[in-house]
N, C-alpha and C positions, 0 to 999 in steps of 0.2 A: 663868488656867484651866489646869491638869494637861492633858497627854495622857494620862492614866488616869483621868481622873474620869468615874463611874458602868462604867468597867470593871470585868470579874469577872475577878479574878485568882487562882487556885487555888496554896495552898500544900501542898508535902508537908514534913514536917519531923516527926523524933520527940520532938526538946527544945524543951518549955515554953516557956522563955525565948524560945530563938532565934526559936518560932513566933511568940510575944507581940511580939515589935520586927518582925517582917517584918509581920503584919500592922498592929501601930500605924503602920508607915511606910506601908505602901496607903494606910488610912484616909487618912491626912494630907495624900494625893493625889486623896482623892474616891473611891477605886477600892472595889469590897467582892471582901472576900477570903473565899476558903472554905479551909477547914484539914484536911487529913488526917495521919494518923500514917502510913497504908500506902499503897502505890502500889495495891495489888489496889482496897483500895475506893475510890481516889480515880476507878479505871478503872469501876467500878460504877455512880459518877454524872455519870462524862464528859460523856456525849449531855445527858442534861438539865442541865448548866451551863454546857454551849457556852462555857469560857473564852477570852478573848486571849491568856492568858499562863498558862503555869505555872512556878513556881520551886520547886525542889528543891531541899531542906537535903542537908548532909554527910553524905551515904550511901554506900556502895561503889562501886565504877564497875560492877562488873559487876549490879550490879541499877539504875544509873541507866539501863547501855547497854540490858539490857531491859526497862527501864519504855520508852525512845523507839522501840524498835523496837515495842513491844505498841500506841504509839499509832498508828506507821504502819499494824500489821495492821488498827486500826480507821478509818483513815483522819481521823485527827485529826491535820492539818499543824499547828500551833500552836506557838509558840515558846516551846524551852526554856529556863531560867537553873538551870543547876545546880551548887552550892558542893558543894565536895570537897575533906576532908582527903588525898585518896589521892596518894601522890606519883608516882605512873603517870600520872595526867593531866596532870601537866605536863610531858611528854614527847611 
């Protein structure tokens, strides 16, 4: 048995593809995933999906850095995974 099985795991991600293999790979672990293209509405149905996890595709840092801050201002501790092309973060 997964430690993600029957977890709700929120993905943001704007490519098709990448969304389609993040969530076949949830699935694969029991977990159900919910898929947004934007941070704003993914912030819109926060409270009522209460997830474990959110994972973030390759987006800017400066809109990764305030997607985590807008979750503190709502008080959603929840762990981030966020993929990034930006070569700033790996510094």
């Amino acid at each position: 048995m997964s430690n993600f099985e029957g977890k709700k795991i929120i993905i943001i991600e704007q490519n098709p593809s990448q969304k389609d293999y993040l969530r076949a790979l949830l699935a694969k672990d029991g977990s159900l995933a919910f898929c947004f293209q934007q941070e704003t509405t993914c912030l819109d149905n926060l409270l009522q999906l209460d997830p474990e996890l959110i994972v973030m595709g390759a987006i800017p840092s400066d809109r990764g850095i305030r997607f985590v801050n807008a979750l503190q201002a709502v008080e959603c501790y929840r762990p981030v995974i966020m993929f990034s092309d930006d070569p700033a973060i790996r510094k």
